[in-house]
N, C-alpha and C positions, 0 to 999 in steps of 0.2 A: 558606341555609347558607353560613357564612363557606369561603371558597377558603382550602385549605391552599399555606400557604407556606413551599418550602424557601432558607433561607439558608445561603450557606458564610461563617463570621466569618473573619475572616484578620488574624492581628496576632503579639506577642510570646507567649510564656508567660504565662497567665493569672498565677502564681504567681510570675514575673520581679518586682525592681527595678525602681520607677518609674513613674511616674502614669498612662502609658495602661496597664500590667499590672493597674493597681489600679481604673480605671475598666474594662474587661472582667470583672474578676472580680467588680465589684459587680452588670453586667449579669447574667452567668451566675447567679448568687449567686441575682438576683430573682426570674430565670425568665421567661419569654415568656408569651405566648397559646397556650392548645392545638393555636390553629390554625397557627401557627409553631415550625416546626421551627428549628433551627440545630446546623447543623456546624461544631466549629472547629477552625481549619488553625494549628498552630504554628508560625511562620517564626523564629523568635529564641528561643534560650537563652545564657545567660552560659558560657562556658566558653574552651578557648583555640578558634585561630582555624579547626584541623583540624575539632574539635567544633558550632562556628556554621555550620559549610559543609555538614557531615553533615545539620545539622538544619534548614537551608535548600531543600537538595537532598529530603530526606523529605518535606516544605511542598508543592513542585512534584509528587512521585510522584502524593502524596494530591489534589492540587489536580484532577490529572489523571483519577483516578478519580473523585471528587464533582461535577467540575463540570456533569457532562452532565443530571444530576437537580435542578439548583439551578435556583432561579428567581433569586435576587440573590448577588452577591456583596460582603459588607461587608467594604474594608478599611482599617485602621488602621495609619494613618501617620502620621510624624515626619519630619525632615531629614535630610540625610546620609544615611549606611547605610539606615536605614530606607528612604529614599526609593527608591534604586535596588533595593534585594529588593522593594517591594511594586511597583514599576513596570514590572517583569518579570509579579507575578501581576494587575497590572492589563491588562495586554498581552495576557495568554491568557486574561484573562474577555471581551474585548472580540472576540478571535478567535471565542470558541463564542458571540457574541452573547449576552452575559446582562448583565440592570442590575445597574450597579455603581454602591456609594455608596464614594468615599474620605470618611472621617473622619479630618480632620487634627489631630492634636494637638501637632504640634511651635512650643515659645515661642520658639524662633528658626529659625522657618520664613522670616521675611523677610532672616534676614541671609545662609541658605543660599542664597535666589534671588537677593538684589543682589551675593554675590560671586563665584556663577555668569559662567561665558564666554557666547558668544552660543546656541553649541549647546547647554551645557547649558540655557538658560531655555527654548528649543525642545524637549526633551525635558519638560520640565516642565509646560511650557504641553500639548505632546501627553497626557502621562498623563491632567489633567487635563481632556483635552476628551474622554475616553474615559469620566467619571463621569457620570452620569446623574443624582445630588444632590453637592454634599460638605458637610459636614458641618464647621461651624467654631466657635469655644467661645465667641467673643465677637464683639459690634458691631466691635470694631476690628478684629479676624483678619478677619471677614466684607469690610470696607471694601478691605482691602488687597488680596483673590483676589480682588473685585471689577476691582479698581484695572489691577491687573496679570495677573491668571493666568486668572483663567475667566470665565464668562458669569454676569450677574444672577441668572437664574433657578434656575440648580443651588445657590448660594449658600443656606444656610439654618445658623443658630444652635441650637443645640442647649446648655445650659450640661453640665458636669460638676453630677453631682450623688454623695450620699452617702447611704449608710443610716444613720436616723437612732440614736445610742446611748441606752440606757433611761438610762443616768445621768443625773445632774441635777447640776451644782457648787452648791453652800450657801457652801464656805469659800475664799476668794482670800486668806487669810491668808502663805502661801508665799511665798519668793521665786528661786521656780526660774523659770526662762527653757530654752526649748527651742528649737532649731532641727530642721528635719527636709528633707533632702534630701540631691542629689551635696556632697562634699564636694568645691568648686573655688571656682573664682573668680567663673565666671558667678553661681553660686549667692547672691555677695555675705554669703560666712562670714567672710572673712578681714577686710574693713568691720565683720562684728559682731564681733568677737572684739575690735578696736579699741573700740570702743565697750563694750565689756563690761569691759575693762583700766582702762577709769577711771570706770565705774561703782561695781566693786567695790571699789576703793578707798575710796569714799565708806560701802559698806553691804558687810561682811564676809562676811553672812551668804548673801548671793547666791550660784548657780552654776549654770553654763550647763552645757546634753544635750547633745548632739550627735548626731543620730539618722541615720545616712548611711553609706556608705561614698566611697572614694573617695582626695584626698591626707591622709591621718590623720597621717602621721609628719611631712608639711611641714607642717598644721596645732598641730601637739604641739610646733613646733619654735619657730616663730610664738609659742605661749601661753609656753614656757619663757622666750624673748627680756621677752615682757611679763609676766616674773612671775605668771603668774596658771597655770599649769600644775594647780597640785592644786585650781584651780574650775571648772576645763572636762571632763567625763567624757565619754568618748567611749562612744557604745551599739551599735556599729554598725548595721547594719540591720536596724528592726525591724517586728516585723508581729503579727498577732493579738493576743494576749491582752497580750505585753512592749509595743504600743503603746498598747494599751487600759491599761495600768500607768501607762506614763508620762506619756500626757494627761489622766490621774487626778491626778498629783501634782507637774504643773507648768500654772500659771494663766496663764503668758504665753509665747509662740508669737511666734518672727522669723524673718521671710524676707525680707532682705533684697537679691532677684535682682536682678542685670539684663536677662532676658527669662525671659517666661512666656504661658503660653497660661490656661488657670484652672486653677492648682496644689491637686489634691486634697490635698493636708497642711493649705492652707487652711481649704478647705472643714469637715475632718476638724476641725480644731483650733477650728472656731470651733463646730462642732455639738457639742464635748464645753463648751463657755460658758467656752471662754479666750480671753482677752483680746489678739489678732490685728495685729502689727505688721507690716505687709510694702509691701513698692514697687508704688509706681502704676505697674507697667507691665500688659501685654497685657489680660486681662479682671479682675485684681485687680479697681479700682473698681468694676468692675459687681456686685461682691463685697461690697464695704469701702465702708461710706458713715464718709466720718473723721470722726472724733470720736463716731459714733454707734453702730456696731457696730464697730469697730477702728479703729488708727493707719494712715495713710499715711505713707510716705515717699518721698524720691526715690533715687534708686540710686545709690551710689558716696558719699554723705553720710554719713557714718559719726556725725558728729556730732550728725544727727538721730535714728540709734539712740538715740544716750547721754540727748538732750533728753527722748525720747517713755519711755522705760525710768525716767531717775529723777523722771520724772512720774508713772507710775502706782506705783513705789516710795514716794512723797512722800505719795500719794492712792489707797489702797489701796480707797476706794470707789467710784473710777471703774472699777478693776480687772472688780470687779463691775457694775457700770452695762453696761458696755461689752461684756463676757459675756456677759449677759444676753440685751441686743439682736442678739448674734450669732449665738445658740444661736435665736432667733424667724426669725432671717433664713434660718437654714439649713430651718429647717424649713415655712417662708414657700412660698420659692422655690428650693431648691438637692435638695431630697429625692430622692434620685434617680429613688422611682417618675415622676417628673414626665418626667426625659428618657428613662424606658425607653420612658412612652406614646407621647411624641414618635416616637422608635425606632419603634414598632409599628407607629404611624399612617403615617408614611412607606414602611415596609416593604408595609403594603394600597395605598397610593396607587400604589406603582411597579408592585406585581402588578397592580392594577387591578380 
């Protein structure tokens, strides 16, 4: 008889803004093993800053009550903010004695630790000698905790994965372009918006989503300067069925960040068989074989947007070629049952 196992999950709002919110709520979504329970502890909601402390402060109450029944405690983490609220609940899982896995999802998780002071990398390195696994999203993240922050052993890969959509793309006829994230700089919008200003020029019929929240009025202000204002439609943030709409009726998907961990917009976008331009940074490539399941670029190239765009504008059959092979890729290797197993099987090995 399998040993029942209790977990306490501890991260954002399943239903928050943002890629770890959306990888937890595919977990939840899927469901566990019978034999695994899970509780989960809300440490983050969007609100002002009276309202995040409330809901911070609640995270600890509840942490307090649940922990003594738990056998692990899983939490999800990011940089910045994130890092200091879960390093606090990492602190008092490590006090009542329970395995802890951090699951790190932050894409600039290395520029938070190299422009750290000395103490804070001390703090850091402590959280993480208090993890029992962590959990990181690619070969490269893995390389770097290695490098610098934790031990070989607790180190282990897990990808993001996605549930996979019944849709199927037939027609890349369109020529809508989508982006999906924060709406900043890191993000690498204000590169594509450049690169889309002298695209459409070329092809009238073009026009970019914008599916994000975040600077909208400096971004709006940006397309106005480049004439192109009535081709950029801002959507703000969308979710369910409004994303399920509009990865229906746009064929090509750009992210063109500067840092990333494995961005589920990715994932998502290339499982509905659009055709995936985004930057070789964090675990993209392990994503994006270029030219064969989507375009690579490098970050800050704005130019290479414009190149890789009115190429598959030019060649509407690669559009689809490229689809195709991405929509096999996701379902290959990226499905999410695949990292829930992972998740399970880790969760039996630490209870033992």
């Amino acid at each position: 008889m399998e040993k029942h196992i209790k977990c306490l999950m501890v991260g954002p709002g399943p239903k928050e803004r943002g890629g770890i919110s959306a990888v937890i709520n595919t977990y939840l979504q899927i469901g566990f093993r019978d034999n695994i329970e899970i509780k989960y502890i809300t440490t983050y909601k969007d609100g002002n800053k009276l309202y995040k402390l409330l809901i911070f402060l609640g995270a600890l109450f509840k942490l307090l009550i649940y922990i003594g029944f738990a056998d692990i405690v899983h939490i999800h983490m990011a940089g910045g903010a994130s890092f200091y609220r879960k390093a606090i609940v990492a602190q008092m899982a490590h006090m009542f004695n329970k395995k802890i896995i951090i699951h790190q999802h932050g894409g600039a998780f290395d520029q938070f630790y190299r422009k750290a002071d000395l103490r804070k990398r001390q703090l850091i390195k402590s959280v993480f000698s208090h993890a029992d696994r962590v959990i990181l999203l690619s070969k490269e993240w893995k390389d770097f905790f290695v490098k610098e922050i934790c031990e070989e052993d607790k180190a282990i890969v897990v990808f993001n994965g996605v549930i996979i959509p019944d849709f199927q793309r037939y027609d890349y006829s369109d020529k809508n372009l989508l982006f999906i994230g924060r709406i900043d700089e890191k993000k690498g919008i204000y590169d594509l918006l450049e690169a889309f200003s002298k695209v459409v020029h070329i092809d009238k019929e073009l026009r970019l989503y914008v599916a994000g929240v975040g600077e909208e009025e400096k971004l709006m202000e940006k397309a106005k300067l480049l004439c192109i204002e009535d081709k950029v439609k801002l959507l703000g943030w969308v979710r369910g069925k409004e994303k399920e709409r509009i990865m229906r009726k746009c064929s090509i998907m750009i992210l063109p960040s500067y840092t990333e961990g494995m961005p589920i917009s990715v994932l998502e976008a290339m499982s509905y068989g659009m055709c995936t331009i985004a930057s070789d940074v964090g675990g993209i490539p392990q994503i994006i074989d270029d030219d064969v399941n989507g375009l690579l670029i490098k970050a800050g190239h704005p130019e290479m947007i414009e190149q890789r765009v009115n190429y598959l504008i030019k060649y509407p059959e690669e559009k689809e070629r490229i689809g195709y092979n991405a929509r096999m890729k996701i379902c290959e290797e990226f499905d999410a049952q695949i990292g829930q197993v992972k998740i399970q099987e880790l969760y039996c090995e630490l209870v033992g």
